[in-house]
C-alpha positions in Angstrom: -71.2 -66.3 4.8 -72.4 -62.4 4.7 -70.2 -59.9 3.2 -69.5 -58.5 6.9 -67.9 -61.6 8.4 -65.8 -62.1 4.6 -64.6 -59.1 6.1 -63.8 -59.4 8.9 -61.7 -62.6 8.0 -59.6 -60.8 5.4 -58.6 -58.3 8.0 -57.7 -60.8 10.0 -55.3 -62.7 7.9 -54.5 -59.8 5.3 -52.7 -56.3 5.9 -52.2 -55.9 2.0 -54.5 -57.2 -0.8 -54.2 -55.6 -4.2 -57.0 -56.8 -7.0 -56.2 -56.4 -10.2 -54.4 -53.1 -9.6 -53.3 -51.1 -12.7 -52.1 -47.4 -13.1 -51.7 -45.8 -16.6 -50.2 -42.1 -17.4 -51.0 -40.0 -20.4 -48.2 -38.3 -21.7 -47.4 -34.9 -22.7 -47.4 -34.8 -26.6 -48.5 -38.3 -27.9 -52.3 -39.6 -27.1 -51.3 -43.0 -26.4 -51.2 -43.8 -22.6 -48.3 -45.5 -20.8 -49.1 -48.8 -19.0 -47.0 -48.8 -15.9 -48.4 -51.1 -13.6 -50.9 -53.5 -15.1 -53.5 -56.1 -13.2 -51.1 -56.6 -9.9 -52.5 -59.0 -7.6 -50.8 -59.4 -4.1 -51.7 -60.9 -1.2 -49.4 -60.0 2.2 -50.0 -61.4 5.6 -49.9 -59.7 8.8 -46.5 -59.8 9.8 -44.5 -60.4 7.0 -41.9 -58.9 5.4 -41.7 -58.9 1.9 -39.3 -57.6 -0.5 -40.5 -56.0 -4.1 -37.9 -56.6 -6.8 -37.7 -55.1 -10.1 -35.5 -53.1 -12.7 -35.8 -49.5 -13.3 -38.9 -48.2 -14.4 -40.8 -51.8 -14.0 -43.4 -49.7 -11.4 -42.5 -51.0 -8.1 -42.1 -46.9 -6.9 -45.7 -46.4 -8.6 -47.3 -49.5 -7.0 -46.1 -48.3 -3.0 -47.5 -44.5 -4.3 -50.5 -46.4 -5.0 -50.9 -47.9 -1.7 -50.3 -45.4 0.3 -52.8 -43.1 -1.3 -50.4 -40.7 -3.4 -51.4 -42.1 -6.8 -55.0 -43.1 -7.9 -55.2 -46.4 -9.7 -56.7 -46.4 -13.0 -58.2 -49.5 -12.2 -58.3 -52.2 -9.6 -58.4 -52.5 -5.7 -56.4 -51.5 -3.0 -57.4 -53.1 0.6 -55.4 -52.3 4.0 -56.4 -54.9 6.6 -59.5 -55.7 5.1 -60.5 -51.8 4.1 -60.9 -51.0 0.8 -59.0 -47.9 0.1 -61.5 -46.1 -1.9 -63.9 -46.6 0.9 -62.2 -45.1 4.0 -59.0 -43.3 2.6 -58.2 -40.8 5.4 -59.1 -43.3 8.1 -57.1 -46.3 6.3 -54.0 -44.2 5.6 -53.2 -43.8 9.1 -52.8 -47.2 9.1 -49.8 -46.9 7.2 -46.2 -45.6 7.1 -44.1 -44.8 4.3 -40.6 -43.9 2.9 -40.0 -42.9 -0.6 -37.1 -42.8 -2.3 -36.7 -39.4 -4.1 -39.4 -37.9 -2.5 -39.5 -35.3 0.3 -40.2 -37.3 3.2 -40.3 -34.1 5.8 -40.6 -30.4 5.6 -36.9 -29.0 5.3 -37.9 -25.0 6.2 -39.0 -27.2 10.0 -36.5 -28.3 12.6 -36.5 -32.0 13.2 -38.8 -32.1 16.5 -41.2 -30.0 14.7 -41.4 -32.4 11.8 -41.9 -35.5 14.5 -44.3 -33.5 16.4 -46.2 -32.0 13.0 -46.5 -35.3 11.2 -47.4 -37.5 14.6 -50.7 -35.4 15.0 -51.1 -35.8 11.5 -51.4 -39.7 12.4 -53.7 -38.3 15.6 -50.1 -39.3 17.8 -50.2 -37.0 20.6 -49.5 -36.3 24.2 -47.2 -38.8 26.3 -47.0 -41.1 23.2 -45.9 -38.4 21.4 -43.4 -37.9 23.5 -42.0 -41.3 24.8 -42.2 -42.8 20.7 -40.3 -39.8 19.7 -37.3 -39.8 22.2 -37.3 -43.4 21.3 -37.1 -42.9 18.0 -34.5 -40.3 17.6 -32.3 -42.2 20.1 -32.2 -45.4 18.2 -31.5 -43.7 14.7 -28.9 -41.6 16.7 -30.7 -38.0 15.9 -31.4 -37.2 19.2 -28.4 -34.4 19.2 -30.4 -32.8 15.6 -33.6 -32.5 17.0 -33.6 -28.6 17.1 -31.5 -28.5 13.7 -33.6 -27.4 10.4 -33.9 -30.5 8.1 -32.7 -28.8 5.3 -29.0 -28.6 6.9 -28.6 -32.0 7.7 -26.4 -34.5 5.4 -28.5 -37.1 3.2 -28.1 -39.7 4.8 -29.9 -37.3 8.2 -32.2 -36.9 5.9 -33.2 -40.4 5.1 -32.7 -41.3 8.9 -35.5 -38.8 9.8 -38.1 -40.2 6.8 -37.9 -43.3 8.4 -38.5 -42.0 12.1 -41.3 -40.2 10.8 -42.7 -43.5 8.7 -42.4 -45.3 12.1 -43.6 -42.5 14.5 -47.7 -43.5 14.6 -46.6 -47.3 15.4 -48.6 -47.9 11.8 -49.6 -51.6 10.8 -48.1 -51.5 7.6 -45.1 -50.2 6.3 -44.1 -49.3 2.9 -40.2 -48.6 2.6 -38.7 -47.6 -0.7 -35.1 -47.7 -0.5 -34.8 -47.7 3.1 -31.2 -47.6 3.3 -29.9 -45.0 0.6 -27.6 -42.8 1.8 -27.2 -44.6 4.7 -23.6 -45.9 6.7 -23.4 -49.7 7.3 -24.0 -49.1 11.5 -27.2 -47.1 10.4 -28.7 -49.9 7.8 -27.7 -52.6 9.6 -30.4 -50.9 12.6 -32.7 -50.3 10.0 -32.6 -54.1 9.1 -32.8 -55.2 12.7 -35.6 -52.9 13.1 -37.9 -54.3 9.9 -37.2 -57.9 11.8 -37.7 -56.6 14.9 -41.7 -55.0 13.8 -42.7 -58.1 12.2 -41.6 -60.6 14.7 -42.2 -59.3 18.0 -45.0 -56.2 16.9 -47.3 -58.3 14.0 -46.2 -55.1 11.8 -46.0 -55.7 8.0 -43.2 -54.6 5.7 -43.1 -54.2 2.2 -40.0 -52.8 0.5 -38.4 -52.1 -2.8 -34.2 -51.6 -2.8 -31.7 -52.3 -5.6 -29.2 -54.2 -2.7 -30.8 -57.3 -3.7 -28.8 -58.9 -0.4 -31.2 -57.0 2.1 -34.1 -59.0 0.3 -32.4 -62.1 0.6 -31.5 -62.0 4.3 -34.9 -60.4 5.4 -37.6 -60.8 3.7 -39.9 -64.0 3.5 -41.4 -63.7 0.2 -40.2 -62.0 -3.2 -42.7 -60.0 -6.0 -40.6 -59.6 -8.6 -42.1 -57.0 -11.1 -41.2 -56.2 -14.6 -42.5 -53.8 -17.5 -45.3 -53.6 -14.8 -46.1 -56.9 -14.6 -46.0 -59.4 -11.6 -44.1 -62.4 -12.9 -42.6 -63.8 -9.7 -44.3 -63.7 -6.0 -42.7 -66.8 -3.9 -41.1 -67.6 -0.7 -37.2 -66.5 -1.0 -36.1 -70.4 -0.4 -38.2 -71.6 -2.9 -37.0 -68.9 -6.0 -33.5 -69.8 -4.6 -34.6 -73.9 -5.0 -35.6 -73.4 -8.6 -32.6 -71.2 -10.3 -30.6 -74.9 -11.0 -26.7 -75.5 -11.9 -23.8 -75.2 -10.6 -22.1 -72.2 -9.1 -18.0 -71.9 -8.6 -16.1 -69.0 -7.6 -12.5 -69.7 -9.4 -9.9 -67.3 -7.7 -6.9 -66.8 -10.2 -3.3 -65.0 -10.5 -3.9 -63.3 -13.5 -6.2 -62.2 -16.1 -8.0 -65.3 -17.8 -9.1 -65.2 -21.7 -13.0 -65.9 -20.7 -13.1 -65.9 -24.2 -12.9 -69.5 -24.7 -15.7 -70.4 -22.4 -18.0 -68.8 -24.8 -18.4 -71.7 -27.1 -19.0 -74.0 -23.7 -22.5 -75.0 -24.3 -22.0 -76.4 -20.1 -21.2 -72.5 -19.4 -24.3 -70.6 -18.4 -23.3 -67.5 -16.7 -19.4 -66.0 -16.6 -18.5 -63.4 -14.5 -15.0 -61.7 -13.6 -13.9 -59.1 -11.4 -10.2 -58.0 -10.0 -9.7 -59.1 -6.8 -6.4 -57.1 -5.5 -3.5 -57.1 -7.8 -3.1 -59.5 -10.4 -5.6 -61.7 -8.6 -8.9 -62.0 -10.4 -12.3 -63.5 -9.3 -13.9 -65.5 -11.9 -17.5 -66.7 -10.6 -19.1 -69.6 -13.3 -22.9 -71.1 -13.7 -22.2 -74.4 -15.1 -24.9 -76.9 -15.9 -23.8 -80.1 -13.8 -20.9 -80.9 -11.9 -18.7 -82.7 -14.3 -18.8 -79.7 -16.3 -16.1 -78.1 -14.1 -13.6 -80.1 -15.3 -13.6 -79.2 -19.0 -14.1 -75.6 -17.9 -10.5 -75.7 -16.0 -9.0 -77.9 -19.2 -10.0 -75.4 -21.3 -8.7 -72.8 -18.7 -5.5 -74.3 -18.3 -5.2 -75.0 -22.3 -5.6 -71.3 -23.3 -4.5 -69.1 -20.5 -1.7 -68.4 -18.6 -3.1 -67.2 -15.3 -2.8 -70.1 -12.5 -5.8 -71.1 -10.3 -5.0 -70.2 -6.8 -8.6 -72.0 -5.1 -11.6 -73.5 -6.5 -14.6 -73.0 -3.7 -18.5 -74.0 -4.7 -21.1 -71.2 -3.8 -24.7 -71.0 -3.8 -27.1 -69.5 -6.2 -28.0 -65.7 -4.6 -31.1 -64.0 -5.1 -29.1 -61.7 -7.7 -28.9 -65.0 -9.8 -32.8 -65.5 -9.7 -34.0 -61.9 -10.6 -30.9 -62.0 -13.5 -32.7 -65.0 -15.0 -36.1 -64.2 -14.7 -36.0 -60.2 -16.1 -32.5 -60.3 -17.7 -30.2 -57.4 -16.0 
């Protein structure tokens, strides 16, 4: 099979492949380089939305950079529906739309219809699509009434509702979202959400995102990359990492404040967790190793404590529990 038709085959079934992709930064003072992303390879289908997960610092920010063209790898490979980066950057890029947290997404010294209009020929978007995208746009993220107000008067979560019109404004095939919903009301990410679905489902669009509400991972995306000191040590379907976190999880409501203390030295216990409910009611949530293991959590409970149990409900594991075990915070 020729290298053309290999090709044409990966652009097919592939909107993201990354090859070995590593980034390093040199540093001010010191001669010794910092590794932040090292040999990343990642393989994203057309139409699938997939959620990046990682503590702070672990490089998911620098790996979106690096695909959309704002940071150059140090080494490795970047393709975009079959195109290798390097090959076809300006062309490629417009293939893709991005938010990024921290950064600015839009020029705040430009009114909001100017930034729509400036940034859509950037993406060669003109004329009636222009025009019919962008009054579609700034209805659903409810900024039609701001279109003649400069960016850099409108509230922060304005701000982050334009980055995102702009990141969806030249209908791109992929999308890279970092934080999507910071600064954002419930109404406003729930549309956001609804939106992501909406592009992969019904428009073949691919979605790759990074956010610290591990929930929004859970509930869209297929697959999980979970990232840490710049490694990828996790990329799996959401069920499956849910399928492989094992024990048993109980959320103990109770009226008063229990001594956790003496579920330390329960070698059944695996995870403890307590939070104040309202009141003197407290939440105590438990990772236990097998089922019969509840009952000499509650002895021990009831033997040191004087709080009383008001319910006992079973729960499943949460995404939250997977990337706790696998990177520790």
């Amino acid at each position: 099979m020729g290298i053309y038709t290999d090709s044409l085959l990966l652009s097919e079934m592939y909107a993201i492949q990354l090859k070995n992709l590593t980034k390093e930064f040199g540093t001010l003072f010191r001669k010794e380089r910092v590794l932040a992303v090292e040999g990343i390879n990642i393989e994203i289908k057309k139409g699938e939305v997939i959620g990046l997960l990682g503590p702070n610092g672990a490089g998911k920010s620098t790996i979106l950079k690096m695909i959309c063209g704002l940071l150059k790898p140090t080494r490795g490979e970047i393709f975009i529906n079959g195109r290798r980066l390097d090959n076809d950057r300006s062309q490629t890029l417009t293939l893709i739309g991005a938010v990024l947290e921290g950064s600015r997404n839009s020029i705040w010294s430009m009114t909001v219809k100017q930034n729509l209009t400036y940034f859509a020929y950037l993406k060669h978007v003109h004329g009636r699509a222009l025009k019919e995208r962008g009054e579609e746009l700034l209805n659903s993220f409810e900024l039609e009434n701001k279109k003649n107000e400069m960016v850099k008067n409108l509230s922060k979560g304005m701000k982050q509702k334009l980055a995102i019109v702009l990141a969806f404004i030249s209908d791109p095939d992929v999308i890279l979202l970092d934080e999507p919903t910071l600064g954002l009301d419930v109404h406003t990410a729930r549309l956001v959400k609804q939106r992501i679905v909406q592009m992969a489902e019904h428009n073949n669009k691919t979605v790759l995102l990074t956010t610290h509400r591990i929930e929004i991972v859970e509930e869209i995306c297929e697959r999980v990359a979970i990232v840490d000191k710049g490694r990828l040590i996790a990329f799996e379907k959401t069920e499956r990492l849910l399928s492989g976190v094992g024990g048993e999880y109980y959320v103990i409501k109770l009226g008063g404040r229990p001594d956790t203390t003496v579920l330390e030295g329960l070698s059944m216990v695996r995870g403890v967790e307590l939070d104040q409910s309202t009141g003197e009611e407290f939440i105590l949530r438990l990772i236990l190793d097998r089922k019969d293991s509840l009952f000499k959590v509650l002895e021990a409970l009831g033997r040191e404590n004087r709080s009383r149990i008001l319910s006992i409900n079973k729960s499943e594991p949460k995404l939250e529990d997977v990337f706790v075990k696998m990177v520790g915070s």
